[in-house]
C-alpha positions as CSV (number, residue, x, y, z in Angstrom):
1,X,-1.8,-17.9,32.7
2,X,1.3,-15.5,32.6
3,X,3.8,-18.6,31.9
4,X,1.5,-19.7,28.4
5,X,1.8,-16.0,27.2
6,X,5.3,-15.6,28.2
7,X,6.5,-18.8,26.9
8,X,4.3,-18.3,23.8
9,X,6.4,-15.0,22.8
10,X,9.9,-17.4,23.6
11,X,8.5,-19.6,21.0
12,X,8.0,-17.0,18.5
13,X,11.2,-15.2,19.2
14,X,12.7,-18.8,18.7
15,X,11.0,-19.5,15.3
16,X,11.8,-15.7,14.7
17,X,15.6,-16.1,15.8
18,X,15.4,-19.8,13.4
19,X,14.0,-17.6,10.2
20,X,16.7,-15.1,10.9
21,X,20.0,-17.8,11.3
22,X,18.9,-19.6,8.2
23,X,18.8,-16.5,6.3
24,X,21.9,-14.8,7.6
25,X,23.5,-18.3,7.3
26,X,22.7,-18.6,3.4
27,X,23.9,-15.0,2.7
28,X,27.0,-16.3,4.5
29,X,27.7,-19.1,2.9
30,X,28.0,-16.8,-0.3
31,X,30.2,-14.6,1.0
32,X,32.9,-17.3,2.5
33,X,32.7,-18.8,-1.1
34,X,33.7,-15.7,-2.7
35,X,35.6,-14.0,-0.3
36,X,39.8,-14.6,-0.9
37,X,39.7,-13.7,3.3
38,X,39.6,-16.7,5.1
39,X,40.4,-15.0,8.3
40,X,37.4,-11.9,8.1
41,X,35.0,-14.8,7.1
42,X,36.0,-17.2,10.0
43,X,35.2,-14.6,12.2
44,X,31.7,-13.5,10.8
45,X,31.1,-17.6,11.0
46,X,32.0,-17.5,14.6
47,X,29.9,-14.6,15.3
48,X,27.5,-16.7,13.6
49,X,28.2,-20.1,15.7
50,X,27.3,-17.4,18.9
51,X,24.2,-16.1,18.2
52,X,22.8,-19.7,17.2
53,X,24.0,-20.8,20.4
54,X,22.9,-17.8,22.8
55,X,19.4,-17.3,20.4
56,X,18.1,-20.8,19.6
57,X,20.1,-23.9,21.6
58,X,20.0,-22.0,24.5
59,X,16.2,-21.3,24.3
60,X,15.3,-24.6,23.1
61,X,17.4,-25.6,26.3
62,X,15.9,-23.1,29.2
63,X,12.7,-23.2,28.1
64,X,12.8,-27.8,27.6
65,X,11.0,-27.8,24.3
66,X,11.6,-31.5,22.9
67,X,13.0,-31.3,19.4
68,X,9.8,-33.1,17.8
69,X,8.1,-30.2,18.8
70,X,6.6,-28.4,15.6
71,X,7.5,-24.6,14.3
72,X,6.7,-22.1,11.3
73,X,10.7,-21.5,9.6
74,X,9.3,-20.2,5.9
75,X,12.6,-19.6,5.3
76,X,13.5,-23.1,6.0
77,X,10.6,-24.7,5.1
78,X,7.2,-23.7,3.5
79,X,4.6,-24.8,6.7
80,X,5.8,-26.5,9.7
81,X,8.8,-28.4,10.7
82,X,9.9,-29.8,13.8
83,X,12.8,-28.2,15.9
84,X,15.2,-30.7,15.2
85,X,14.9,-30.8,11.1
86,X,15.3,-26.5,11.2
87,X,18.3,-26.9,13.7
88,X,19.9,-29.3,11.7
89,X,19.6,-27.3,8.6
90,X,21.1,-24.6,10.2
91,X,23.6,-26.5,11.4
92,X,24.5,-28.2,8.1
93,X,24.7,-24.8,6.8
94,X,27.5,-23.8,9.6
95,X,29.9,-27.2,8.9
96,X,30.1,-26.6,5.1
97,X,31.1,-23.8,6.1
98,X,33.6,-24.3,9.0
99,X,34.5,-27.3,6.2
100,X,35.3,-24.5,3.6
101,X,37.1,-21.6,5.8
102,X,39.0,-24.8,8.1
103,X,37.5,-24.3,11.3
104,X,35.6,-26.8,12.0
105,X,37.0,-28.0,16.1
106,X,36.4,-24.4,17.2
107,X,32.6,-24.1,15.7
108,X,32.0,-27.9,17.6
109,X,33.2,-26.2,20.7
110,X,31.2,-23.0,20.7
111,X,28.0,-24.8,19.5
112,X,29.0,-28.3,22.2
């Protein structure tokens, strides 16, 4: 009985750590396209690339949730959608910008 409650709060933390990415991720994506620094916004995108790997691929990963698997992201998407169509949105976010800035081989290798 532990194990449902305990991986019951991983799953909110996850959808939690999904709403949070996306968010952070679109207030990024502003700031790369107006900021002249290319350098100070590659490494707030790397910074970025980390905590999507350490807070969501890593938990989807530990924890074996298959990617069809359904989640509450209102900040992705009003109502439900499945693991894979928030990851990829927050990975399409993090490639336009690795696109923009020119960084795109070292956010493939921290998110590999």
């Amino acid at each position: 009985m532990f194990e449902i409650f305990k991986s019951s709060v991983e799953y909110t933390k996850l959808g939690n750590a999904l709403d949070k990415a996306f968010s952070n991720g679109m207030a990024l994506m502003v700031q790369v396209e107006r900021s002249p620094e290319k350098l100070h916004s590659k490494s707030l995108l790397i910074a970025h690339c980390h905590f999507v790997r350490t807070e969501i691929y890593q938990r989807i990963d530990v924890n074996k949730w298959p990617l069809d698997r359904k989640i509450i992201c209102l900040k992705i998407k009003v109502g439900r959608v499945t693991l894979a169509e928030a990851y990829q949105a927050i990975l399409t976010q993090v490639f336009i910008m690795a696109n923009n800035i020119g960084c795109t081989d070292e956010v493939s290798a921290i998110l590999e």
